[in-house]
N, C-alpha and C positions, 0 to 999 in steps of 0.2 A: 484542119478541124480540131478543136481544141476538148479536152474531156467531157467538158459542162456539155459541149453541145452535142455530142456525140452521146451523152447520158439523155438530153431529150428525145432521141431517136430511141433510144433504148425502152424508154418506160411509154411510145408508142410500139414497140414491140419487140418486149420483151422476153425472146428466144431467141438462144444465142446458140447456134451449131458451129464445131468444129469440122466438120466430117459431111461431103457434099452427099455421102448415101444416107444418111439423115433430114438431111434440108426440107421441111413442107413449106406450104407456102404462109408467108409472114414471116419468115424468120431472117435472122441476121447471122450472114456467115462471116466467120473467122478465119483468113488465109493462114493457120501455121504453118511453119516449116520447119523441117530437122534434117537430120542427117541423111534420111533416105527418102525426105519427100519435101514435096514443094505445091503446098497448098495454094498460091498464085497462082497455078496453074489452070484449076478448077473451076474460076470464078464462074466461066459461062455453064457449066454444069449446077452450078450453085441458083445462078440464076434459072436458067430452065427449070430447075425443080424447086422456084417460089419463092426467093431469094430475095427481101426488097431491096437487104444494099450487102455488100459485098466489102470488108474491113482489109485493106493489102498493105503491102510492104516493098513492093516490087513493079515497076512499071511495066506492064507484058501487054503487047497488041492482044486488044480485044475488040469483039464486034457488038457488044451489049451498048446499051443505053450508058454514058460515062457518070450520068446522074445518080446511077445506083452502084459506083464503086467508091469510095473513101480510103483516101490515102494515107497513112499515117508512117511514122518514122521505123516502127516496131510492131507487129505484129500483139507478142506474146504481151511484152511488157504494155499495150494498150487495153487486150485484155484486164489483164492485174491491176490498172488503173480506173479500168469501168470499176471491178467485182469492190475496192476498196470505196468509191465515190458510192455504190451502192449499199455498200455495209454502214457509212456514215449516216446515212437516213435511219437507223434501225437502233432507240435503246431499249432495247431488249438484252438477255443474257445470251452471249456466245461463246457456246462450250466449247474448247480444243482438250482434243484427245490424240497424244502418240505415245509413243514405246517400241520397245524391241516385238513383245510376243502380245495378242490378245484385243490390238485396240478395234480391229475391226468389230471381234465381239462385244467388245464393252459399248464397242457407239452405238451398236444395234441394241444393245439390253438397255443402255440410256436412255437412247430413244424411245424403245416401248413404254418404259415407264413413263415418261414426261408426255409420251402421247395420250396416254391416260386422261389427263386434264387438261394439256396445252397445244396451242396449235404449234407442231413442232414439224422443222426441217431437219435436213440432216445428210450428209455424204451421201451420194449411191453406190452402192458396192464397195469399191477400192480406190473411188476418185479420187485420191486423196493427196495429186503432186501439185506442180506449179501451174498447170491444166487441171487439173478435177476441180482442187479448191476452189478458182474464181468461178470456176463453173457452177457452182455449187452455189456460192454464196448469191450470183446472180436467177438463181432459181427460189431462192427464198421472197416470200409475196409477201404484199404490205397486213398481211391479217397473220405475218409472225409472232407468237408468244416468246418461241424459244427456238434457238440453230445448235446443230452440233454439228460440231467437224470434226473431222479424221484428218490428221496430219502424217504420212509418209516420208520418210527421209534416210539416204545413203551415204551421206554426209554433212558434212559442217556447216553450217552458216543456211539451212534448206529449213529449217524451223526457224529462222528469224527473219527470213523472206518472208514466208507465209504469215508471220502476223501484222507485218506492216500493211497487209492488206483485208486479212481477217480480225484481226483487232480484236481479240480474245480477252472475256470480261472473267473468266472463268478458263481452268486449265487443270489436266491429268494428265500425268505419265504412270502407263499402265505396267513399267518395267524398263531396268537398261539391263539386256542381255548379248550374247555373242549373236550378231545380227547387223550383217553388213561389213564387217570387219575390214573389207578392203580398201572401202570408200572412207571409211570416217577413222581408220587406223589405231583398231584396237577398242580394247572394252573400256579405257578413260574419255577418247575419243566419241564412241557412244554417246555417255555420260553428258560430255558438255555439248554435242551434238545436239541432244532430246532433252538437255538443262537451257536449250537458250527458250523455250516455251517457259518456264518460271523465271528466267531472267526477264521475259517481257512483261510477265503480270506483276514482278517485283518492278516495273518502273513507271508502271501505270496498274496501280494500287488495285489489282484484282485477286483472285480467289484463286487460291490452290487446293484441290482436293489429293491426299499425299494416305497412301497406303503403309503404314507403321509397322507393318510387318520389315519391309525393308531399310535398314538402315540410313541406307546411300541415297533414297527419297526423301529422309528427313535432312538427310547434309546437305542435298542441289536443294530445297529449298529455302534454306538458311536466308533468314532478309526478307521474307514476304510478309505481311502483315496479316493477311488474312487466311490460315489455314483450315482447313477440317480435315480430321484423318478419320482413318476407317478401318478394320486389321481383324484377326485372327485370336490376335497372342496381346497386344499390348492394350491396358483396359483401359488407359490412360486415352484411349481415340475414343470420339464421338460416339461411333459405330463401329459395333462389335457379333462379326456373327462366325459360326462354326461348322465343320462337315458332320451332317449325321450320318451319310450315308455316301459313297461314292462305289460301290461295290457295281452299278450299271450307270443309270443316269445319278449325276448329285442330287443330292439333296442335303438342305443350309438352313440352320436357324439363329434368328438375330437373337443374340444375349443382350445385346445395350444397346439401346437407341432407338429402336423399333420394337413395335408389338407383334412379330410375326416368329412365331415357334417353328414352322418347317414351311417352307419353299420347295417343292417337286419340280426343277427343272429337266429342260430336252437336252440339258447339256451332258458330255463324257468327260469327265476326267477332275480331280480334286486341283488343277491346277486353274479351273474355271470361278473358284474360289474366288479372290479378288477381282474377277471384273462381277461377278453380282455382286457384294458388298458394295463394288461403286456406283453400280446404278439404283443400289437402296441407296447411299449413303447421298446420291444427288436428289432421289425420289421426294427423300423425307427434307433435305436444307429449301426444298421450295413448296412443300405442304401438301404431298400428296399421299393421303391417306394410305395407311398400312397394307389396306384390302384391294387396294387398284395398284400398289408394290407388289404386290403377291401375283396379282393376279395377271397382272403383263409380263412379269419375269416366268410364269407355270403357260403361260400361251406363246412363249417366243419358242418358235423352230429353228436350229438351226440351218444354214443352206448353204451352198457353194463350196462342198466339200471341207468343211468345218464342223472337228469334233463333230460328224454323222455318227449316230448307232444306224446299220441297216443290217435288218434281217432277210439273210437271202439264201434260197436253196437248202435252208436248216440250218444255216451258217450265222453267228454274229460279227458285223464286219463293222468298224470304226476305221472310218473313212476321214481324214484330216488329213490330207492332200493340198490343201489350197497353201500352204506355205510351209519355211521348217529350216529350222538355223540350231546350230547347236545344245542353246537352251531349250527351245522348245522339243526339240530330238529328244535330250535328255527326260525331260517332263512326262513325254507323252510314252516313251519307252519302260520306264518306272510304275506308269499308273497304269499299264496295260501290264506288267509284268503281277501287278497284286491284284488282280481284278479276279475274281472268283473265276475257275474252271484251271483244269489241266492240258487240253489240247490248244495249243495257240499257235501261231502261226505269225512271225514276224514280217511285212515285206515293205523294206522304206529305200526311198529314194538319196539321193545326191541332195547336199547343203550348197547352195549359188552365194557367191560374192563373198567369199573368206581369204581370199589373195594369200598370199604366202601359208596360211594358217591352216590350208584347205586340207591336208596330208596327216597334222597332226589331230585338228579336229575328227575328223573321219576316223583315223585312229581311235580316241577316244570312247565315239561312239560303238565299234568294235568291240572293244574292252571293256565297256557298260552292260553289251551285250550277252556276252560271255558269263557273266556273273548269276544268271537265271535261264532254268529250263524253257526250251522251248520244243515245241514240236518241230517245226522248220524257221527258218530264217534265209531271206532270199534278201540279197543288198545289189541295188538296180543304180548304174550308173558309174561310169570311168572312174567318179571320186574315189571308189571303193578297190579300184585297180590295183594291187602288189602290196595289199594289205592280208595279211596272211591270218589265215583261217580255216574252218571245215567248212561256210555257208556255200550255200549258189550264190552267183554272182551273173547277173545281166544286162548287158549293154542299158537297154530302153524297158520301159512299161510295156509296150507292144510284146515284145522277147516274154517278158515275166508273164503276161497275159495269155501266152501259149502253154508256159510252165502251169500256170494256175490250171486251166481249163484241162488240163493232160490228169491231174491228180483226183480230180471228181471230189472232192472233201463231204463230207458230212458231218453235222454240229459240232464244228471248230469253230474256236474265236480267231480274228483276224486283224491285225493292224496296218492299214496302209499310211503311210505317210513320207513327204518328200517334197523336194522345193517347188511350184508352182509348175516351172518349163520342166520340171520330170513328167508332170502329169500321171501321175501315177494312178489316176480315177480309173486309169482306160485298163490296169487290171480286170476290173470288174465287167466291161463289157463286153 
């Protein structure tokens, strides 16, 4: 079965699951497989739970109807073939958004704003690989105005796959920082890693939105014809807006570009700076009123343990657990260190996928730390092992989560944060 035809099956029904605990009925499952699983295997599960056809790679005795399995050569890669045959139907604007730190926020602040006036899709959560994306883009309906995506990547050549099927009219990189270090080998690596998204808008004449604060965002996009910048410090950008306050939640006002003097965001920390600029600076390039700018960036919550403020027990707890690599480490450790109050309480996790670098990084952050009082400082995870210090030091979150609960605190501020798999949320329960 060749893609064409396999696209008219699609657009009679259009949902697509990977995952047979998912499956209702009408949908169309996906046999992936990886290294510890083999979705072939499933198909009669797939099918019992409403399955009309079943996409394989693999020929495995089955007892189903053979009418409702579809053979193809590749799994994944037929996937990424639907999600792109579907993106072709579609001229509308398709935002991509990666970086080291922040793009999940910024897709989310995007988002809200453009949902203001357009019918707008968009990533869910952190779909954002070689699976989330087509998934994603295949969830976008014919009554699209506008898509964003979130692009993910731990190496080279993983943002130039993703546009050949996402086709990005539009593109941000929200930051290259130490992030991922071992897969993409190093902070230049990075760089052209999360530069090959403006090397595709430079070959197909799209729009870069490029934050002017950072230097090295105006050098990768060298060659693009179409920019807008957005920034802090340089007035020479389109959009220009400032912290007035960052002392709990930020708060931001546009100097140039926009008519909005303070923004009261749910966000923590002054390094949240640049992703609301971006999603003003996208708000206003497609007409959406200053007061629906304001007013979707002042109603966005954050969730899933990102920059949370949570008040608990008498306690303020800023909760940013959902990720954390050396820059962001650094960032978040800084703005928690100037944040109004003298009782504080450091407790951060282990940085994931820094390969050789892991020892001195860690390092660093140590030596960051040192530099400003704290109340306590508890550093959770092996990374932090024979790095020498006065702090606690414990294996797991679970561990630190008994430490926590043993000391009773009252209105203390509290910083949690650490790579995803530290899970360091479970402090708190």
């Amino acid at each position: 079965m060749n893609i064409n035809e396999l696209y008219e099956i699609y657009l009679k029904y259009p949902s697509i699951q990977t995952d047979t605990r998912k499956v209702k009925e009408g949908d169309i499952y996906f046999a992936l497989k990886g290294p510890n699983f083999n979705g072939n295997l499933f198909t009669d599960k797939a099918i019992e739970n409403g399955a009309v056809y079943c996409v394989v790679d693999e020929a495995i005795n089955r007892n189903q109807d053979q009418d409702r399995i579809i053979v193809v050569q590749d799994v994944l890669e037929t996937l990424q073939q639907l999600a792109k045959k579907h993106r072709e139907q579609f001229n509308i604007p398709f935002i991509a958004i990666t970086g080291s730190n922040g793009k999940t926020t910024t897709k989310e602040l995007i988002h809200a704003v453009l949902s203001s006036t357009y019918k707008t899709y968009t990533t869910e959560g952190n779909l954002n690989n070689h699976i989330g994306i087509p998934l994603t883009i295949l969830k976008v309906k014919q009554d699209a105005e506008m898509a964003v995506i979130e692009m993910g990547a731990n190496h080279q050549k993983e943002i130039e796959a993703y546009c050949l099927y996402s086709m990005p009219t539009h593109g941000l990189i929200t930051n290259c920082g130490k992030a991922h270090l071992e897969g993409f080998g190093g902070e230049e690596g990075v760089r052209k890693g999360k530069g090959e998204l403006f090397d595709y808008l430079k070959q197909h004449n799209g729009v870069a939105f490029i934050y002017r604060d950072y230097d090295y965002l105006t050098e990768m996009s060298s060659g693009i014809t179409n920019i807008i910048s957005y920034g802090s410090s340089d007035f020479n950008a389109e959009l220009v807006g400032q912290i007035l306050s960052d002392t709990a939640y930020l708060n931001v006002s546009i100097i140039k570009g926009a008519s909005i003097e303070n923004i009261d965001t749910h966000l923590v920390g002054g390094y949240n700076l640049p992703n609301i600029l971006a999603a003003v600076c996208i708000g206003k390039v497609f007409n959406i009123t200053d007061e629906k700018i304001k007013s979707a960036l002042e109603s966005y919550l954050p969730s899933n343990s990102r920059s949370q403020l949570i008040h608990k027990d008498s306690n303020t707890i800023i909760l940013d657990a959902y990720n954390a690599n050396p820059s962001s480490m650094k960032l978040a450790v800084e703005n928690f260190a100037k944040m109004q109050g003298h009782d504080k309480v450091l407790i951060i996790g282990g940085m994931m996928e820094l390969g050789k670098d892991s020892h001195l990084e860690h390092l660093q952050i140590v030596e960051l730390i040192k530099k400003f009082d704290w109340k306590e400082v508890v550093l959770v995870g092996n990374q932090f092992s024979g790095i020498e210090g006065s702090y606690l030091h414990f294996n797991s979150s679970v561990e630190a989560r008994e430490w926590y609960l043993s000391q009773g605190y009252k209105n203390i501020q509290i910083l949690l944060k650490g790579s995803r798999s530290m899970q360091m949320e479970k402090v708190l329960e």
